[in-house]
C-alpha positions as CSV (number, residue, x, y, z in Angstrom):
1,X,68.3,102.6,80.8
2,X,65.9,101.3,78.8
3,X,65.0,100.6,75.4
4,X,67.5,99.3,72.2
5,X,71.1,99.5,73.9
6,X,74.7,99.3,72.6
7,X,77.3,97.6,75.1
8,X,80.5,99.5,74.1
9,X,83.9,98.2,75.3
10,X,87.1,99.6,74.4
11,X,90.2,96.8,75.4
12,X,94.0,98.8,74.7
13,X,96.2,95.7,73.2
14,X,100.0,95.5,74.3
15,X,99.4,97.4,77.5
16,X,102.8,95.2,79.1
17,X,105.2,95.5,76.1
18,X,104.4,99.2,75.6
19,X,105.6,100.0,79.0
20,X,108.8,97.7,79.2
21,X,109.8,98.5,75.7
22,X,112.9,101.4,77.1
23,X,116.3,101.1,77.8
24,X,117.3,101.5,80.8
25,X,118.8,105.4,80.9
26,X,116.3,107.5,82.8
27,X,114.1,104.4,83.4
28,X,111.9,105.3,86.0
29,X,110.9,108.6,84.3
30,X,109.9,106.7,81.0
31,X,108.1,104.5,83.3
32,X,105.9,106.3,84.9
33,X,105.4,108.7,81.9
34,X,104.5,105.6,79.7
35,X,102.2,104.2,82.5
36,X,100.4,108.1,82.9
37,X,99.9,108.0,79.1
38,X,98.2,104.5,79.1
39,X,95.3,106.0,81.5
40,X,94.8,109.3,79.6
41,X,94.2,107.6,76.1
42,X,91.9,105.2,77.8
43,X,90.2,108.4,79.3
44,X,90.0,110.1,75.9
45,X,88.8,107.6,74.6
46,X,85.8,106.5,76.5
47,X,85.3,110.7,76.7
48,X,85.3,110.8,73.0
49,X,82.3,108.6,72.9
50,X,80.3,109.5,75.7
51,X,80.6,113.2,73.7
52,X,78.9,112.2,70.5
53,X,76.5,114.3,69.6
54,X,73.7,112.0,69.6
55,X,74.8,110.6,73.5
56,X,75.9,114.5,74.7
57,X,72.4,115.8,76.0
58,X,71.0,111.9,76.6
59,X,68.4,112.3,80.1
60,X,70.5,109.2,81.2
61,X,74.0,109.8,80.8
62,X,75.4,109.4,84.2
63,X,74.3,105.9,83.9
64,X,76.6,105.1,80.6
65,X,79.8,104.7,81.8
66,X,80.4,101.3,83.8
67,X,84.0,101.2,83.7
68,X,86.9,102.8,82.7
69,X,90.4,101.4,84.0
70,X,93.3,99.7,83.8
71,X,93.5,100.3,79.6
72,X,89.7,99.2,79.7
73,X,86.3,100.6,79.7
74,X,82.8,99.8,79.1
75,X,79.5,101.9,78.0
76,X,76.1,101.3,77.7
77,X,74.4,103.6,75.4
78,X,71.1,103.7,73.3
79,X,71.5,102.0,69.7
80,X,71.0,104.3,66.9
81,X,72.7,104.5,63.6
82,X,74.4,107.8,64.3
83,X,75.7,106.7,67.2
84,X,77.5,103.6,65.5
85,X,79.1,105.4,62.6
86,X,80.5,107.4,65.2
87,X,81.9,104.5,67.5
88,X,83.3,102.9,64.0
89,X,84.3,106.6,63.3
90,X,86.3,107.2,66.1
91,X,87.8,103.2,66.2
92,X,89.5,104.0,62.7
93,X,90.7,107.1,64.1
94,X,92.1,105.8,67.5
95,X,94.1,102.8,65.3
96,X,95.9,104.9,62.7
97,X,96.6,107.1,65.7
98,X,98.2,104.2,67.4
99,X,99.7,103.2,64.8
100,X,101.3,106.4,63.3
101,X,102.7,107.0,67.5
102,X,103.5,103.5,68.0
103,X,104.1,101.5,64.9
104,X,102.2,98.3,66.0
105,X,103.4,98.7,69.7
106,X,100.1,99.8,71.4
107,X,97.1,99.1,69.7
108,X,93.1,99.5,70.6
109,X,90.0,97.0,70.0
110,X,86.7,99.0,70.3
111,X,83.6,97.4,69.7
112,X,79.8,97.3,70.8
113,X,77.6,94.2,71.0
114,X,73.7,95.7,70.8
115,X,71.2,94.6,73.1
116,X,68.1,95.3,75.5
117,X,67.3,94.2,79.0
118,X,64.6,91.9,80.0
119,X,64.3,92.4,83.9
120,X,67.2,91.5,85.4
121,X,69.1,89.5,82.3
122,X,70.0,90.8,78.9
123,X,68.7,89.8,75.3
124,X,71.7,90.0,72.8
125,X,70.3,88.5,69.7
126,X,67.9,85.4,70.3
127,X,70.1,84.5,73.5
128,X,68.6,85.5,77.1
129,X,71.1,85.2,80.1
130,X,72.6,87.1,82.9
131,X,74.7,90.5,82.4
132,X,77.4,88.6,82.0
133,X,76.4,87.2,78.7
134,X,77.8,91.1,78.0
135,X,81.1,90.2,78.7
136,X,81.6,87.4,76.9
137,X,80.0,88.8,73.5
138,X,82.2,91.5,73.7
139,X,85.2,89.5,74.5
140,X,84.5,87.7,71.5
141,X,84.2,90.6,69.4
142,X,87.8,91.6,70.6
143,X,89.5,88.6,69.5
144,X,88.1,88.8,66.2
145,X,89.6,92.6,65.8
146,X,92.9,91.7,67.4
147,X,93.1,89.0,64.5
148,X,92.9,91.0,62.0
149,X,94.8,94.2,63.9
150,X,95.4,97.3,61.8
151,X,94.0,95.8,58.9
152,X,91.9,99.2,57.5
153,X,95.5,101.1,58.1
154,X,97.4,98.7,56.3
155,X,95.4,98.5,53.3
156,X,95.1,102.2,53.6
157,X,98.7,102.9,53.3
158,X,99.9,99.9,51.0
159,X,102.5,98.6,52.6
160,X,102.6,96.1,50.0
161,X,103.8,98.0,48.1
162,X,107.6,98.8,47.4
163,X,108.5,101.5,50.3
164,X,111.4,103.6,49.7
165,X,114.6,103.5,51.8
166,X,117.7,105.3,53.1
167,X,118.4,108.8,53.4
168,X,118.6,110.9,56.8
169,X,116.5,109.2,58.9
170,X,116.8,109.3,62.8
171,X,115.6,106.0,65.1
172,X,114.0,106.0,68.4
173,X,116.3,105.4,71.1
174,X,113.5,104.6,73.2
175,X,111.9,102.5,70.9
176,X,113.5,101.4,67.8
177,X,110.9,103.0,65.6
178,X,112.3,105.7,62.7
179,X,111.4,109.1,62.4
180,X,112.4,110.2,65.7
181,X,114.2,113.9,66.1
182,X,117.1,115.2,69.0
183,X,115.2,117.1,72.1
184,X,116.4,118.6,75.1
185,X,115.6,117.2,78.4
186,X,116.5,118.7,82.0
187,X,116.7,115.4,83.9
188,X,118.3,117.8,87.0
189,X,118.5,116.2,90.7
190,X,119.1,112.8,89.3
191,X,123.1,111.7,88.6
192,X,123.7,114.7,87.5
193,X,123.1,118.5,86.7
194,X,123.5,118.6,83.0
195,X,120.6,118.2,80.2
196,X,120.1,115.3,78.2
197,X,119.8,115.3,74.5
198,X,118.0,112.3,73.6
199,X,116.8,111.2,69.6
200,X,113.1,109.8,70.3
201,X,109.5,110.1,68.6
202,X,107.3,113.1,69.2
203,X,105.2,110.9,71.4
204,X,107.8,109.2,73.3
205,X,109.1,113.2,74.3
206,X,105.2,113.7,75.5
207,X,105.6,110.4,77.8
208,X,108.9,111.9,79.5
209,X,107.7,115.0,79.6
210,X,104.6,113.7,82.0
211,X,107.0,111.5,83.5
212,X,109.2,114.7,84.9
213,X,105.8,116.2,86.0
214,X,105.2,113.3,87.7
215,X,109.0,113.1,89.2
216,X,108.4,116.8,90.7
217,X,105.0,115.8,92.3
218,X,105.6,112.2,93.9
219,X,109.5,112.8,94.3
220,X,110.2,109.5,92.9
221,X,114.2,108.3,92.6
222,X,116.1,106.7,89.9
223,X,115.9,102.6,89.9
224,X,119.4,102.6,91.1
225,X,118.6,104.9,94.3
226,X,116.0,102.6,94.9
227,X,118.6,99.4,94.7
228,X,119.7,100.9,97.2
229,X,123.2,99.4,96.5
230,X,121.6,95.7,96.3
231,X,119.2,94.5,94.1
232,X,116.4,95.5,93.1
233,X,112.8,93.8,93.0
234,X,110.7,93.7,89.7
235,X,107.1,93.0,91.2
236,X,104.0,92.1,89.0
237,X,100.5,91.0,90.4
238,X,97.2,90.9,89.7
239,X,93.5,89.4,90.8
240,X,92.9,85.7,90.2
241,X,90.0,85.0,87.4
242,X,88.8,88.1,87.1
243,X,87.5,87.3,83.6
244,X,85.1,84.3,84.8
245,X,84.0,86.5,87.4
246,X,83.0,88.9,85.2
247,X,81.4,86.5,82.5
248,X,78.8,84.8,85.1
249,X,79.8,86.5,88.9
250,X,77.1,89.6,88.6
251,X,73.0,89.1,88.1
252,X,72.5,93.3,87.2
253,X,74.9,95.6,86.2
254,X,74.1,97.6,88.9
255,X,76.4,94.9,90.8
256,X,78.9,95.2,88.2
257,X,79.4,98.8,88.7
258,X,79.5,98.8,91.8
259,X,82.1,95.9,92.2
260,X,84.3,97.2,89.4
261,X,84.1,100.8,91.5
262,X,85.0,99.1,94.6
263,X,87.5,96.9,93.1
264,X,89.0,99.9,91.1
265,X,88.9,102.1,94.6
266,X,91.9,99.4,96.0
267,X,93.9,99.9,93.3
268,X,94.1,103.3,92.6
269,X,97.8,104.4,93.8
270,X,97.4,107.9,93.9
271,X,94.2,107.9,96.1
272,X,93.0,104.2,97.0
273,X,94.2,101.8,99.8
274,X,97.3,101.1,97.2
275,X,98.3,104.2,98.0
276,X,98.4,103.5,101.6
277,X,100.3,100.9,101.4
278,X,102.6,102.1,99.3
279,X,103.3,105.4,101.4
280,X,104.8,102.9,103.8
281,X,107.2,101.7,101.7
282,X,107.4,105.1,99.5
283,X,111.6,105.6,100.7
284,X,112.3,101.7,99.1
285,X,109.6,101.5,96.3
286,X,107.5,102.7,93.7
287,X,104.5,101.6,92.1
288,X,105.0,102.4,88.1
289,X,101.7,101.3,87.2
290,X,98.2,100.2,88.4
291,X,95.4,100.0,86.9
292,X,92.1,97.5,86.9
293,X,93.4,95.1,88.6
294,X,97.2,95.3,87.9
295,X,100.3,96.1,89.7
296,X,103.9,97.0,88.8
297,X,106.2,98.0,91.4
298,X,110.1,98.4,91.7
299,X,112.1,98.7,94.9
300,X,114.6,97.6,97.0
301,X,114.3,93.8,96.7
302,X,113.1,92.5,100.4
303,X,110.8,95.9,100.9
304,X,109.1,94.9,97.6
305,X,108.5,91.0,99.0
306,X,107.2,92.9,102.4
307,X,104.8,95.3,100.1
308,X,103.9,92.0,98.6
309,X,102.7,90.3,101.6
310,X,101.4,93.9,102.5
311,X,98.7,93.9,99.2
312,X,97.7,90.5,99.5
313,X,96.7,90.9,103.1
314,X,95.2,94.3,102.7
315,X,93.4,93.2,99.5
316,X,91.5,89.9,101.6
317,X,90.7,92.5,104.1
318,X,89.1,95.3,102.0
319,X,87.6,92.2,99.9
320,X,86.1,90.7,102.9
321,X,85.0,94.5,104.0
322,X,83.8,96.1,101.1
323,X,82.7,93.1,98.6
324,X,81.8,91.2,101.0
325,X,83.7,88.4,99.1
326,X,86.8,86.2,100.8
327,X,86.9,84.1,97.6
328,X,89.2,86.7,95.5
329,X,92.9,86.2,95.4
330,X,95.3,87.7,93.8
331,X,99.0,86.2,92.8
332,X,102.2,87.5,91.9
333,X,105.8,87.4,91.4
334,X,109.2,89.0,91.9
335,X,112.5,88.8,89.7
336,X,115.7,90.2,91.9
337,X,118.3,91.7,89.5
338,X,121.0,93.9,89.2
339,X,119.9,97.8,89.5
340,X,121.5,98.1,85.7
341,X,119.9,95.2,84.5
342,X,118.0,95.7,81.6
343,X,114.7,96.9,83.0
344,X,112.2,95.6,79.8
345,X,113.8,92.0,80.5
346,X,113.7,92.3,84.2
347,X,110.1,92.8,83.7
348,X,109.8,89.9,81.6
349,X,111.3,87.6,84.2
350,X,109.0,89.2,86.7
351,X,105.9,88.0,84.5
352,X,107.3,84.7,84.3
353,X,107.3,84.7,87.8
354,X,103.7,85.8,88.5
355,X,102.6,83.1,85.3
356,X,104.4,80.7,87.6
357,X,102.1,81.7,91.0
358,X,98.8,81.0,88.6
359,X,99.7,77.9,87.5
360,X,101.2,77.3,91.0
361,X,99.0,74.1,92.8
362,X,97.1,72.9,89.4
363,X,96.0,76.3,88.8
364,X,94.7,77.2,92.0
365,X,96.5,80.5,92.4
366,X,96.5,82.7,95.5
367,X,100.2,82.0,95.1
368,X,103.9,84.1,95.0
369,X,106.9,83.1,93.3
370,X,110.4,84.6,94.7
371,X,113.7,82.8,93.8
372,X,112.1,80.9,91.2
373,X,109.5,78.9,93.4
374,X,105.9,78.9,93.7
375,X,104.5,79.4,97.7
376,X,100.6,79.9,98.6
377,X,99.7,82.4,100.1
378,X,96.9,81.1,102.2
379,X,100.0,78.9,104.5
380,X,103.2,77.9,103.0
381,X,104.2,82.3,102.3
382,X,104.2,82.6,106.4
383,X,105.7,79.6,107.3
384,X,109.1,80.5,105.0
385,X,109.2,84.2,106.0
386,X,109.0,82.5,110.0
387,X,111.7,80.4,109.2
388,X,113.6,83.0,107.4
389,X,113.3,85.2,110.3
390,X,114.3,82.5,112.3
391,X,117.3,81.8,110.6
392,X,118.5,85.6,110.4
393,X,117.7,86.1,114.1
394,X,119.7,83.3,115.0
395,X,122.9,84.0,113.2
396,X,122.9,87.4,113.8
397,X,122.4,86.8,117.5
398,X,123.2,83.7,118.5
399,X,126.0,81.9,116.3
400,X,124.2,79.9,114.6
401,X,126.3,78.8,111.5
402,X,125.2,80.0,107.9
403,X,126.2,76.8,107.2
404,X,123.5,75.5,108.1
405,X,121.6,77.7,105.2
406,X,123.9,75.9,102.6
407,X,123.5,72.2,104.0
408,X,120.0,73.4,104.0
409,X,119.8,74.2,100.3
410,X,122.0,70.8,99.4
411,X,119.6,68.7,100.8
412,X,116.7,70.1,99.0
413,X,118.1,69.9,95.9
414,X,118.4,66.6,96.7
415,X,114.7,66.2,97.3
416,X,113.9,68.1,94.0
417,X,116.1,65.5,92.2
418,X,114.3,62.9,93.5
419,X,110.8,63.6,92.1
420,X,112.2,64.4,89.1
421,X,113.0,60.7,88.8
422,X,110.1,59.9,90.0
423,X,108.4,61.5,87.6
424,X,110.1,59.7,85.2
425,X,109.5,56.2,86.4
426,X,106.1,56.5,86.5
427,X,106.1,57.7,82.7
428,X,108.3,54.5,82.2
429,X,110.5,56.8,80.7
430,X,113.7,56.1,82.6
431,X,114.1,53.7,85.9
432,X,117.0,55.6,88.2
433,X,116.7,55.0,91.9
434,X,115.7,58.1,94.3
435,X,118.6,59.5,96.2
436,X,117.4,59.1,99.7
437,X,120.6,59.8,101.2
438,X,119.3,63.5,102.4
439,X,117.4,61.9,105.1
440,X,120.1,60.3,107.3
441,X,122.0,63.4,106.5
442,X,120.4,66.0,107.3
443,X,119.4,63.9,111.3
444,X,123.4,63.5,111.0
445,X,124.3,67.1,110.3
446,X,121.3,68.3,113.0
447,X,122.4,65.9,115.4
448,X,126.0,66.4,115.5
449,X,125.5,70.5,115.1
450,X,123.2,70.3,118.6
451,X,125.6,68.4,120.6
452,X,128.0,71.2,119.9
453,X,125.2,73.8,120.5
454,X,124.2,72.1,123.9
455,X,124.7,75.3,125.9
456,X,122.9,77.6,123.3
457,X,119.6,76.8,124.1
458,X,118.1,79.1,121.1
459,X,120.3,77.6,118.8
460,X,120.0,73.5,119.7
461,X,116.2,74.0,120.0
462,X,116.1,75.3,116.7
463,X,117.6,72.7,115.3
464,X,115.6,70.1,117.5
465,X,112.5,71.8,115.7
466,X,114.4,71.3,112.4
467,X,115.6,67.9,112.7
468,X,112.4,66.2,114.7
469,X,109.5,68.3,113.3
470,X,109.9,70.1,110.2
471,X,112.4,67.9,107.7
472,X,111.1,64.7,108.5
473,X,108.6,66.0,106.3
474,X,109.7,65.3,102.4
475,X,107.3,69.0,101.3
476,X,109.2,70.8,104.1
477,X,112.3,70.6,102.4
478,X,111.3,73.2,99.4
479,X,110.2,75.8,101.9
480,X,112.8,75.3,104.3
481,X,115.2,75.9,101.5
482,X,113.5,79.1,99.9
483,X,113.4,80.3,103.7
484,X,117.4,79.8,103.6
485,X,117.8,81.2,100.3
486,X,115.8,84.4,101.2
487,X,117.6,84.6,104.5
488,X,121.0,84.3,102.9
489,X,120.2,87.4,100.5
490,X,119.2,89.3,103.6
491,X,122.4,88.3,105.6
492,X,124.4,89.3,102.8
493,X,122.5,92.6,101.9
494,X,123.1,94.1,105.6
495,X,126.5,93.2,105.5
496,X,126.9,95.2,102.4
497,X,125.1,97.8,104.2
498,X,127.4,97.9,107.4
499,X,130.6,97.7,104.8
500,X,129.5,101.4,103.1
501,X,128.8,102.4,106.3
């Protein structure tokens, strides 16, 4: 394209607490419902622009739209008047629609920063750099509108002013919000045959209603079913610095597009290699949502670590293949709860978690958190899951003591003690002594445990490895505990099993 250009982009705001905000009755229909709706407003509303009038019969239109995902999109248009009173036109319209649905919940920036190529790099004012000056100008633009959110709907509707209050009004049971009326829904093949007669917004009975289509389609089960009568796995990940890459990764958009396509391609879980994966693991798990570069799964709790594992090496595969790229990571994390646990704070936890994997190694990502610690991918994730299997094989198999997990998991918290204090000593804060005292244990506890083990070859070389290879290192101790914990959960959740049976 060339010529005076708008770069459009269109950023939905509260993506995460929009789709977590529901109680926990008929979860997984809401859930996926909510998460549908997400990518048809994005959809309309990148549509909605690319049909102005002035844009409809543009030579060039195929090569507008540059991305539209994951509650994003971006345009490239020509720059004409008409075509931004429409854009502002259709922004005003979008928020008071938001609004009157969702009360504040969901929200969308839309904005354009105006510019013109010069060869290879854009011009956006007296500034001359590479496409990803774009990115930034735009980003910029959407933190100034998410400062002053709503602001032409609340001065619209004065809600300064004194509002009136009481009288026969019914609230959300979804979401809290009033003005919500009874409907009739036929939840049937679920825990049981009768209809439900739930109080909920207008919009919040179009979200279930997509969300039943999308029950009869993919056959999904209830979160419970997918428990699985243990716990159940709250997964969220996502790609590491996307944003930078974006901001100064591509010299044309023509490598932007075809990245973002590429990248989009992975994710797409009703199509892409997401989908794949996720038909392995489609009797244990569900992804609710994906989008951009996003996921949120639920499942059984040790099938959604194993689709974990599954994604990350899938995803440095495909980058490697298609991108061409082994830099790109992506992190996550995993909160185990209770299959009635409330699913909006599970979620929250489960965010936490994935927070903790970025920050994980001063910020270098390409991490997972499970059980509350942080393990990189690129090493320390296979050496726990070895040493989990290890430890499951063995008492399973071989009598090797769960014990051992416990004396394990003592000693480590020993460890983790210990560099608390040290911590503190070199902050001059406090000056305890370290606890070394785990060290002649555990070569006690290993020592004595083989001599009774001598015959049980598996079993005393095991804990040979243990005691003269693997804990006389001080950073062993973390993993080698999360591998107990992890194989403890496991132990305990076939046991279960075997009991129904």
């Amino acid at each position: 394209m060339e010529g005076n250009l708008l770069f459009v982009g269109g950023d939905l705001s509260g993506i995460q607490k929009f789709i977590y905000n529901i109680t926990s009755k008929r979860a997984m229909v809401s859930l996926k419902g909510r998460s549908a709706y997400l990518k048809d407003v994005t959809s309309e509303i990148c549509d909605e622009i690319l049909n102005i009038e002035e844009l409809r019969n543009y030579p060039q239109r195929d090569e507008m739209k540059i991305y539209c995902s994951g509650g994003k999109f971006y345009l490239q248009v020509p720059d004409n008047e008409a075509v931004r009173n429409a854009i502002y036109s259709i922004r005003r319209k979008w928020e008071k629609k938001l609004w009157t649905e969702h009360q504040g919940q969901l929200s969308v920036n839309i904005d354009f920063v105006p510019f013109v190529y010069e060869g290879d790099k854009v011009k956006v004012g007296e500034a001359v750099d590479k496409i990803g000056l774009l990115w930034q100008k735009i980003t910029e633009k959407f933190n100034a509108l998410k400062n002053q959110k709503f602001k032409d709907v609340l001065l619209e509707n004065n809600l300064f002013e004194v509002q009136k209050v009481g009288g026969d009004v019914k609230v959300c049971q979804i979401t809290g919000i009033e003005g919500a009326k009874e409907y009739t829904f036929n939840f049937k093949d679920e825990d049981d045959e009768k209809d439900d007669v739930l109080t909920v917004l207008p919009s919040v009975k179009a979200q279930i209603d997509l969300g039943l289509k999308l029950r009869d389609k993919q056959h999904f089960k209830m979160l419970e079913e997918y428990a699985d009568k243990t716990y159940l796995g709250i997964l969220r990940m996502d790609v590491d610095g996307l944003g930078t890459r974006f901001v100064s990764g591509f010299d044309t958009m023509a490598q932007y597009k075809d990245f973002s396509w590429k990248l989009d391609k992975f994710f797409d879980s009703e199509n892409g290699s997401l989908h794949a994966i996720q038909e392995q693991y489609k009797e244990h798990l569900n992804i609710v949502y994906a989008g951009g570069d996003d996921i949120f799964a639920v499942g059984r709790w040790d099938k959604v670590i194993d689709f974990s594992a599954e994604v990350k090496a899938q995803f440095s595969e495909y980058c490697n293949k298609e991108l061409h790229d082994s830099t790109l990571s992506i992190s996550g994390g995993i909160a185990i709860v209770n299959a009635k646990f409330p699913i909006a704070k599970a979620a929250e936890l489960a965010g936490e978690a994935e927070d903790a994997a970025k920050k994980y190694n001063g910020g270098a990502k390409n991490a997972f958190n499970m059980f509350g610690e942080s393990v990189s991918w690129k090493d320390e994730f296979d050496y726990v899951k070895n040493y989990q299997e290890q430890f499951v094989s063995l008492i399973e198999n071989c009598g090797l003591s769960r014990g051992i997990l416990h004396k394990i998991m003592t000693y480590a918290a020993i460890v983790k003690e210990n560099q608390i204090i040290e911590a503190e000593n070199r902050s001059g804060d406090h000056r305890r002594k370290p606890n070394m005292s785990y060290l002649w244990h555990t070569a006690y506890y290993l020592t004595r445990f083989m001599g009774k083990e001598k015959d049980n070859k598996a079993v005393y070389d095991f804990c040979k490895d243990l005691r003269d290879k693997q804990l006389v290192k001080t950073e062993n101790y973390r993993l080698m505990s999360l591998a107990a914990r992890w194989a403890e959960l496991l132990l305990r959740t076939q046991k279960d099993a075997n009991n129904e049976d």
